[in-house]
N, C-alpha and C positions, 0 to 999 in steps of 0.2 A: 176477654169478655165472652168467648165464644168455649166450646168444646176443641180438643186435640183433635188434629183434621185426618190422624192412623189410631188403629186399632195401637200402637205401639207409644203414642206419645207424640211423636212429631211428625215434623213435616217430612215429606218428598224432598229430596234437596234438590235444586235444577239447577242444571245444567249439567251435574257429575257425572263423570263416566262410569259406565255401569259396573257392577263387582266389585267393587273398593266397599271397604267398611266404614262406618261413619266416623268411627273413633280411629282410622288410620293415620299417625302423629304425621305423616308428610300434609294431609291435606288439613288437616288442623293447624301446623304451622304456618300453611298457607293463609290459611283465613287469618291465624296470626297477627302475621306479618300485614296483612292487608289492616287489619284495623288499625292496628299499630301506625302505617303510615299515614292512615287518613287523619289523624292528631294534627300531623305539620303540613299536608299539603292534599289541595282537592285531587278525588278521584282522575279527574283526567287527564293528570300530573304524574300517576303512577302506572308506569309500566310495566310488560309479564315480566321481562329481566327484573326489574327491583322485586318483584315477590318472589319468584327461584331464588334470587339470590337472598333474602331474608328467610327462607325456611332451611336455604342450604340444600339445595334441589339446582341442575340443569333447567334452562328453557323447555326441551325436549320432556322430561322428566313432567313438567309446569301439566304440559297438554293429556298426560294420562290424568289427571284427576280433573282437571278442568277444561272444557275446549275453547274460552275467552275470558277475559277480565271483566266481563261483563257478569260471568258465571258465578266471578267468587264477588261479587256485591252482592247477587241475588241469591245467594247463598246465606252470606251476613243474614239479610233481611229478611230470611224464612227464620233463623235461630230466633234474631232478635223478637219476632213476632211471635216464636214458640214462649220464649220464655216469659213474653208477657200474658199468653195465657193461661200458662200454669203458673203465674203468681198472681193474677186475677182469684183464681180456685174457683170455690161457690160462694161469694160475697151479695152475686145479683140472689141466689136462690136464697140468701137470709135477708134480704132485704127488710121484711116485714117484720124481722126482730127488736131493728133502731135503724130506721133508713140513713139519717144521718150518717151515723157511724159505718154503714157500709158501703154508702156511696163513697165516702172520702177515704175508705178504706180500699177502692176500688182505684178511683183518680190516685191515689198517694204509689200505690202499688206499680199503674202505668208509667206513673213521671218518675219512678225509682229506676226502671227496667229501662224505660227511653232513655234516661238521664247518664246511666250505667253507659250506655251504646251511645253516646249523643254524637259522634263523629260517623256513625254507619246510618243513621238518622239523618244526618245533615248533609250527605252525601248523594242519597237517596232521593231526598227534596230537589235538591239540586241537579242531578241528573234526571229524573221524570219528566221533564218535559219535552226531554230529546231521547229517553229511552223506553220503548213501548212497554216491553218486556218488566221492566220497574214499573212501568206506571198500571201495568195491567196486576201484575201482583199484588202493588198495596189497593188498587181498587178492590180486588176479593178480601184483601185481608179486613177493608173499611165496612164491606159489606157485611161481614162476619158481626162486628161490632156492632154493627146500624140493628141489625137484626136481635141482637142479643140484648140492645138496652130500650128498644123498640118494646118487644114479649115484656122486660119490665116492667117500663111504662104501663102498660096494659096490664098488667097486673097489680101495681099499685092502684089505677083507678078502678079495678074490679072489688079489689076488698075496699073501698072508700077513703082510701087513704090520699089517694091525689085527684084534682076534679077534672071532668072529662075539659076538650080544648084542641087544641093545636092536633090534627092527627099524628099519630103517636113515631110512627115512622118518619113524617116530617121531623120530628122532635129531637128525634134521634139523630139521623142525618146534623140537624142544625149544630147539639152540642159536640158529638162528635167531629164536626168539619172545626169548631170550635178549637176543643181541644190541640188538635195535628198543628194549627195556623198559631195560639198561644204558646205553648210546646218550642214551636221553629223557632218563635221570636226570641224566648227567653235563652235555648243553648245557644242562638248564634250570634245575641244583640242585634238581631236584625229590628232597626226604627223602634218606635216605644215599647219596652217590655215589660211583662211584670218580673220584677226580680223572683230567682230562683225560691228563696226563702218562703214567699209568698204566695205562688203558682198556685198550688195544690189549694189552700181556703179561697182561695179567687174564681177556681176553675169550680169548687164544690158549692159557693154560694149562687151564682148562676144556674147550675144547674139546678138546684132545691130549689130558686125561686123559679125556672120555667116550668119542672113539672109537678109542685104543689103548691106553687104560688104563694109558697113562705120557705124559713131557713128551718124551720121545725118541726117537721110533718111526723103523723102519731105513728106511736108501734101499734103492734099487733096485741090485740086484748089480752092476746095469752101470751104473748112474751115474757 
């Protein structure tokens, strides 16, 4: 939802040891391997040796691209949050084409990229509360978003298209915290969820109705 956080596309990758290339197949296999095990068993189940040994790398070897296990999770979760927004694009800046159509082209887009990763997502959840470093990250990454459908907001009620209300960054905040909590339930069945099938027109009907208080809000005259 937001803009590429480098002039290059992505992110900073943290924790990596400095001078390696991004596309260096040892630490690719690493992250690899790491998502791969997160399928059958929680992060803090998987040791350095199980990921050496799944890229076909030394322990020793493990620590020139990464200095903890902690590295290559928050690793994962700067890709995964790359790629969500460069599949996001510019869907917020047509909004006023057919808001409909682009908010859900937005949410659809999210839940496709979360859905893609849902073990490095689910991981993540689940360690943030004991890991600062994770929890600090996806706070910027939320904040990114909060901001970016916030400026929407505000710009829908600027051309008349949605009525003033709720402060707009409240607004955002809310659907957005929305979203991450919906999202959790449906990958991990964690207690009631909306089925997968469903998510996306559930997540987009909520939305259209907090901030124009219907499911059909108008385009733009020249659209």
């Amino acid at each position: 939802m937001s803009p590429a956080r480098t002039s290059t596309g992505a992110a900073p990758t943290r924790g990596r040891r400095s001078g390696r290339s991004t596309g260096d197949d040892r630490e690719l296999a690493i992250l690899a391997t790491a998502e791969r095990l997160l399928r059958t068993r929680p992060f803090g189940d998987i040791s350095i040796d199980d990921l050496a040994r799944g890229a076909g790398i030394s322990r020793p070897t493990f620590y020139f691209y990464f200095p903890s296990k902690d590295a290559v999770l928050l690793t994962l979760l700067d890709r995964v949050t790359d790629e969500a927004n460069a599949a996001a694009g510019d869907a917020l800046v047509r909004l006023a084409d057919d808001p409909r159509a682009r908010w859900r082209e937005l949410i659809a887009r999210f839940h496709a990229t979360f859905g893609g990763h849902r073990d490095v997502v689910l991981a993540c959840a689940q360690v943030r509360g004991t890991n600062a470093e994770v929890r600090r990250l996806w706070a910027e990454v939320l904040e990114r978003w909060v901001r970016a459908v916030e400026a929407a907001i505000e710009g829908e009620r600027a051309r008349g298209a949605a009525p003033d209300g709720l402060p707009a960054r409240d607004l955002a905040i809310a659907l957005n915290s929305m979203n991450e909590r919906v999202w959790y339930a449906t990958f991990a069945g964690d207690g009631p969820a909306v089925a997968e099938r469903d998510v996306v027109d559930v997540l987009l009907d909520v939305w259209l109705t907090a901030i124009y208080r219907t499911t059909t809000p108008p385009v733009s005259p020249s659209a």
